[in-house]
Phi, psi and omega in degrees: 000145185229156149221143194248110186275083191319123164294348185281346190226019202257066184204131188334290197250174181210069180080237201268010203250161163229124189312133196263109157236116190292148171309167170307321191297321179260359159301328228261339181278336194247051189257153173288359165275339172282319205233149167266009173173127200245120207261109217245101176254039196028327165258006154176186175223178219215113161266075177294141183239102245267289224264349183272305225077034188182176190271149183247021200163125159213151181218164203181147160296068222254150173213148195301323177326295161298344171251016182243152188059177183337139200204132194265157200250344188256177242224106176290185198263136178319141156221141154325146158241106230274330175292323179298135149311155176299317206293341181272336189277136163289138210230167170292296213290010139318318167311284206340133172065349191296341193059034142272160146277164170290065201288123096009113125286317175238124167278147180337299171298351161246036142198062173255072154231016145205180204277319183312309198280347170286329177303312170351299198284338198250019172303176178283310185323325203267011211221128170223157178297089184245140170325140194269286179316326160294302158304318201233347150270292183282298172326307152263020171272351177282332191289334176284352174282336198277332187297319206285347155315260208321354184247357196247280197294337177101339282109145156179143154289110210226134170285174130233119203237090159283126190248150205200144185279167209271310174227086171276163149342118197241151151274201163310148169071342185111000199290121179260141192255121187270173184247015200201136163206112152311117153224153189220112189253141191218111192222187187277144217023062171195136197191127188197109194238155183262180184190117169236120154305131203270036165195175205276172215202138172301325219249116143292001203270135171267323165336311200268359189243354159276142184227163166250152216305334197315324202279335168320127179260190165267018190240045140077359172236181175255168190262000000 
């Protein structure tokens, strides 16, 4: 298990952002027993997995402060992350031809108020084989739910939990595709979580993939 502090990022604050050291509740996802590389990218962090090939957690901070003004628009280009081994690490051109999306664990869109921290969001580490109707539907109607928490309370905390079958389903490289995705938004006095399945779905609705949080175990599912 390694864990990798980006030297490019290894300094408190960075323009308007401050470095995410997750609360307890959501540490406890980021151990060298979860993860085979716990990836510290300052503007959040990544519980990388050697045998998925991909994150089983990321987690991270949103402040309204940062979702407000100027927002950068236009979208960089996929990067290796380069922090991996090679033999664990993952490319764009895996994706290709696969009928997946590139899927955003932490998005794009929460965190463009600067050009660093939005490049951030595009390693491969940050990237999984996601439903195309999930991604760009359900998926991102919950990521517009978390911004719009952070502009109302000023803050949240917020998880993201990739689930995965015991012998999953793989594209190119070996990139194993998961069946599941959790996210947990967390502000004050207020917790509020989703559960989405990695294939298309009739119910558009984000209202049917919420549950409540109290049934989260700690092996990433509800009980």
């Amino acid at each position: 298990m390694k864990i990798i502090l980006l030297p490019l990022l290894a300094t408190l604050t960075l323009a308007n952002y401050t470095q995410y050291k997750p609360s307890e509740d959501f540490a406890k996802y980021f151990t060298t027993q979860n993860c085979s590389q716990i990836l510290d990218k300052f503007y959040y962090i990544d519980c990388y997995d050697y045998n998925y090939k991909g994150t089983k957690a990321v987690a991270y901070k949103l402040e309204a402060d940062n979702l407000k003004g100027e927002q950068i628009k236009k979208r960089p280009r996929f990067e290796d992350d380069t922090n991996i081994p090679k033999k664990y690490r993952t490319t764009w051109s895996d994706y290709k031809n696969s009928n997946y999306d590139r899927g955003h664990t932490l998005s794009n869109a929460s965190m463009r108020k600067t050009t660093q921290a939005q490049r951030s969001t595009f390693l491969m580490s940050n990237i999984t084989p996601q439903n195309p109707q999930i991604n760009q539907k359900v998926w991102n109607k919950i990521e517009k739910r978390e911004r719009q928490i952070a502009l109302k309370l000023g803050e949240i905390e917020v998880l993201n939990l990739v689930n995965y079958d015991s012998n999953p389903q793989r594209i190119k490289n070996q990139i194993a595709i998961p069946n599941s995705y959790i996210k947990i938004i967390k502000g004050n006095n207020f917790k509020e979580c989703y559960k989405v399945p990695n294939y298309e779905v009739d119910n558009l609705s984000i209202k049917r993939y919420k549950f409540n949080c109290d049934v989260l175990t700690s092996n990433n599912h509800q009980s």
